[in-house]
C-alpha positions as CSV (number, residue, x, y, z in Angstrom):
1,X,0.0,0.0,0.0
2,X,1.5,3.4,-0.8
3,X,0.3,6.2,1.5
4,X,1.2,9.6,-0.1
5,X,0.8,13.6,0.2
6,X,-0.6,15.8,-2.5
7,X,2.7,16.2,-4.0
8,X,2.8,12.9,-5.0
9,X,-0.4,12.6,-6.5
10,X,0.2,16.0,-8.3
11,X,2.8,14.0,-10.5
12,X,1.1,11.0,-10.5
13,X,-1.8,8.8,-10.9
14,X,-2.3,6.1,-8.7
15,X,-2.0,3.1,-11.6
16,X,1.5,5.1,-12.4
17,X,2.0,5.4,-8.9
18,X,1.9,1.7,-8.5
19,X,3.5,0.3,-11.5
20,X,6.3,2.7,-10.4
21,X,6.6,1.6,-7.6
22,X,5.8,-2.0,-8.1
23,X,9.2,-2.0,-10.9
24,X,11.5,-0.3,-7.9
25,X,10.4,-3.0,-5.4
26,X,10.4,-6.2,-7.8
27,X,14.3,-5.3,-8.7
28,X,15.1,-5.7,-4.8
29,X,16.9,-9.0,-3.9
30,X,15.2,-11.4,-1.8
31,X,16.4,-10.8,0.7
32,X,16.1,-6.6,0.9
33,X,13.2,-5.8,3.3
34,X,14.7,-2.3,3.3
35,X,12.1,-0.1,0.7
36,X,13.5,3.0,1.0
37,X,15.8,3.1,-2.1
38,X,12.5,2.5,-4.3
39,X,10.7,5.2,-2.7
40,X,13.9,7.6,-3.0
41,X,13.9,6.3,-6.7
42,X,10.8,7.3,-7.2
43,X,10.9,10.5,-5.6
44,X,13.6,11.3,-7.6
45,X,12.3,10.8,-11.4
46,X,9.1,13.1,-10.2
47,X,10.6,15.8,-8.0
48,X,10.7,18.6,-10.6
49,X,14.8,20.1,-11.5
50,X,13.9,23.6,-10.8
51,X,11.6,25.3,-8.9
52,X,9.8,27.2,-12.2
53,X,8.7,23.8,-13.1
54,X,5.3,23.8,-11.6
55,X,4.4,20.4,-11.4
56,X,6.8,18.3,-9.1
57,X,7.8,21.5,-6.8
58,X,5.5,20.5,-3.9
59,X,6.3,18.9,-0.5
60,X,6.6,15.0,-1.4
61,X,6.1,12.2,1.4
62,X,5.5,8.6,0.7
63,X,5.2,5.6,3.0
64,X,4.7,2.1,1.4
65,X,3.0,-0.6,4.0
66,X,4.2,-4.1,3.4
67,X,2.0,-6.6,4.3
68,X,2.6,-10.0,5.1
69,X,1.1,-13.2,4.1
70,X,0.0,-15.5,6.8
71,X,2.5,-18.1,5.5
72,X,5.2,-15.6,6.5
């Protein structure tokens, strides 16, 4: 589950928002519970290069919830 400000949402979509995030997190090894790096990824291709930009210049804060199977 990705839980997200405005600033996010601003840039994108929540079917881009997934599949984005969904290609960061399925190149993580196995073993890698750690899913900052993804969201920093992400952050980083929408967070606009200057300031004049518009879209992309707003406050960005994502969290992304994990949950486990009951196998697990």
């Amino acid at each position: 589950m990705v839980v997200a400000c405005d600033g996010i949402w601003d840039c994108l979509d929540n079917k881009a928002c997934v599949d984005m995030m969904y290609s960061n997190i399925v190149s993580l090894k196995p073993q890698e519970q750690n899913y900052c790096p993804p969201v920093e990824k992400m952050l980083d291709e929408i967070c606009a290069n200057s300031s004049e930009e518009g879209i992309g210049t707003d406050n960005m804060t994502c969290i992304v919830i994990k949950f486990k199977n009951k196998e697990q």
